[in-house]
C-alpha positions in Angstrom: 5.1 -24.8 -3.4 2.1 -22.8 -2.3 -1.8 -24.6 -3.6 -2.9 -22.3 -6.3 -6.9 -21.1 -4.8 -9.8 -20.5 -7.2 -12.4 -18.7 -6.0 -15.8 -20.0 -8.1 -19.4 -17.3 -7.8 -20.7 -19.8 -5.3 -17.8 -18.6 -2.6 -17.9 -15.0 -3.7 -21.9 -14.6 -3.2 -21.3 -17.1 -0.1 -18.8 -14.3 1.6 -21.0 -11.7 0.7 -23.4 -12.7 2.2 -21.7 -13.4 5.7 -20.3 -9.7 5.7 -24.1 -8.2 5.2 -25.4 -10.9 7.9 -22.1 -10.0 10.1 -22.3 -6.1 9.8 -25.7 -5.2 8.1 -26.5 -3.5 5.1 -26.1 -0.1 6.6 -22.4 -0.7 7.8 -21.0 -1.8 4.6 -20.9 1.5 2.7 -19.3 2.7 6.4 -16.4 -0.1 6.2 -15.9 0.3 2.3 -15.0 4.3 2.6 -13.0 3.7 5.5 -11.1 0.7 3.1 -11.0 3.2 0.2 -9.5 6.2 2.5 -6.7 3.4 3.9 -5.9 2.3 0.4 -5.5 5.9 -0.5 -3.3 6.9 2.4 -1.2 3.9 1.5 -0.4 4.6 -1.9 0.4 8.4 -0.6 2.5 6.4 1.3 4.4 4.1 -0.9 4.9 7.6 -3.6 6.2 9.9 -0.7 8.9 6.5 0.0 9.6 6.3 -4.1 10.0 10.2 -4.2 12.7 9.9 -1.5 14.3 7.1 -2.9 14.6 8.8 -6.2 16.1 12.3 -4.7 18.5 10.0 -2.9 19.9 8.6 -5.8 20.0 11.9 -7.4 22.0 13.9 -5.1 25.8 14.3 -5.7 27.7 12.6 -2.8 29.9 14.5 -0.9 33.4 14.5 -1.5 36.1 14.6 1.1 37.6 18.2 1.2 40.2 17.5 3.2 42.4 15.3 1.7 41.9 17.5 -1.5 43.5 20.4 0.7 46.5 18.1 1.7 47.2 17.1 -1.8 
């Protein structure tokens, strides 16, 4: 079973404040619109795979032509 985490405000403002001493205040905006543009390519992503998926399932399969010319 995994442990269940719970983050309190103590860790939050305790993260926050190693990213701003790790990268500086003027990286941050930087890293969070490079995060935003990977999140958004991703979802592109993941909608392009459902889009397939979903014209796969909806395409008639092929039938075999030439065993209906035999019979």
């Amino acid at each position: 079973m995994y442990p269940l985490i719970f983050i309190g405000t103590w860790e939050i403002v305790a993260i926050v404040l190693v990213v701003l001493l790790l990268f500086g205040g003027k990286k941050i905006p930087e890293l969070m619109k490079g995060l935003g543009k990977g999140v958004k390519s991703f979802k592109e992503g993941m909608n392009e795979v459902e889009k397939e998926i979903n014209e796969a399932g909806n395409t008639p399969e092929k039938t075999d032509t030439y065993n209906k010319e035999e019979k």
